[in-house]
N, C-alpha and C positions, 0 to 999 in steps of 0.2 A: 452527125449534127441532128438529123431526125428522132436518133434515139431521144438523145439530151433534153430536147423540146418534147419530147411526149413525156418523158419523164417529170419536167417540169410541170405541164398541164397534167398530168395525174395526180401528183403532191398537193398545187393546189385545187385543185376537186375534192382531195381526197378533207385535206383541212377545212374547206367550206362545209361536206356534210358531216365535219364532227362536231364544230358546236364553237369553233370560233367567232361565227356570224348570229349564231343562234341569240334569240330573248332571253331573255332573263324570265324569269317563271317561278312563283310561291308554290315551295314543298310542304310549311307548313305555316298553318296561323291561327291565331285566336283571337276573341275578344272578352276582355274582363270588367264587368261593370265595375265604377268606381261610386263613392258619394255621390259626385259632384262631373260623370263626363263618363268615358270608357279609353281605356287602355287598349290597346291594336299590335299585337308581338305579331312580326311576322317571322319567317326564313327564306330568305332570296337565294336563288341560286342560278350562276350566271356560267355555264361550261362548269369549270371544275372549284370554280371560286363560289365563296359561303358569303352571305351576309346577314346580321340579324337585324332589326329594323323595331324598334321602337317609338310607337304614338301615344300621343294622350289628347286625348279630345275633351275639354271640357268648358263649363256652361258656366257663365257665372253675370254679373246684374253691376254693370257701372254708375254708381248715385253721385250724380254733380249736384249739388244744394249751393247757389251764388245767393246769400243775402243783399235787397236791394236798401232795407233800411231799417235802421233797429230807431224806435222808440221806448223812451225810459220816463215816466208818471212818479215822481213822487207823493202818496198823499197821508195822512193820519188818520187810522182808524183806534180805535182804546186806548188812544195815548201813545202810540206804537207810528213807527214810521213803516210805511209799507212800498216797498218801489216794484211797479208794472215794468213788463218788459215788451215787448212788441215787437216783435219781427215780423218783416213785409218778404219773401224771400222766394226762388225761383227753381225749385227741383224739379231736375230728370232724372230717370232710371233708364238705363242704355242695357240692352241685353247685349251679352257680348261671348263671344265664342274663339277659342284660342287651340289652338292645334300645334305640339309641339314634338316635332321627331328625333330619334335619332339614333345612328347607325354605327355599328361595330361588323369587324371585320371578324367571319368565323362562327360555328354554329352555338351560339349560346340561348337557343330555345326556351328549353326546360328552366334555365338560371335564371332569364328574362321574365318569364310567364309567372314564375315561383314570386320575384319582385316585386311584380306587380299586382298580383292576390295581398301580398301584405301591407301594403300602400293604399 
């Protein structure tokens, strides 16, 4: 029975320092400027399992314009009718920042990174 139990606690010993327990930790990454933000490819690797990891960080300007009142001027100038327009109205410009990832199973690096230079 003593063997049994050492045997067990050496198995798991032995599985804790292989990387069962272990972090997860970037083998490789990049960043690609884009127009308008930057693209972020990374490669996760967690024990024996791959993951690629695609971001896109980008920047871009939210313009609300709420009209609060349009006025309209009929009047004659050279014989001609001429109609004014008027608007009373309410813009903001929101900056705004969007971050959009997303992950695949397996090392597609190079394929990623290639994608996103074209983009």
């Amino acid at each position: 029975m003593n063997k049994v139990l050492m045997g067990i606690v050496a198995v798991s010993s032995l599985v804790a320092a292989t990387g069962a327990s272990a972090a997860p930790w970037i083998a490789e990454e990049a960043h690609i400027p884009l127009a308008n933000g930057v693209a972020t490819v990374a490669l996760v690797k967690n024990g024996a399992a791959e993951r690629t990891m695609v971001c896109r960080d980008t920047a871009d300007a939210l313009v609300k314009i709420r009209p609060e009142g349009i006025a309209f001027d009929t009047s004659r100038q050279h014989g001609k009718t001429v109609v004014t327009e008027n608007v009373v109205d309410d813009a903001q410009l929101v900056p705004v920042a969007l971050d959009a990832c997303g992950v695949s199973r397996g090392d597609h690096f190079d394929a990623a990174v290639a994608s996103a230079r074209q983009s």
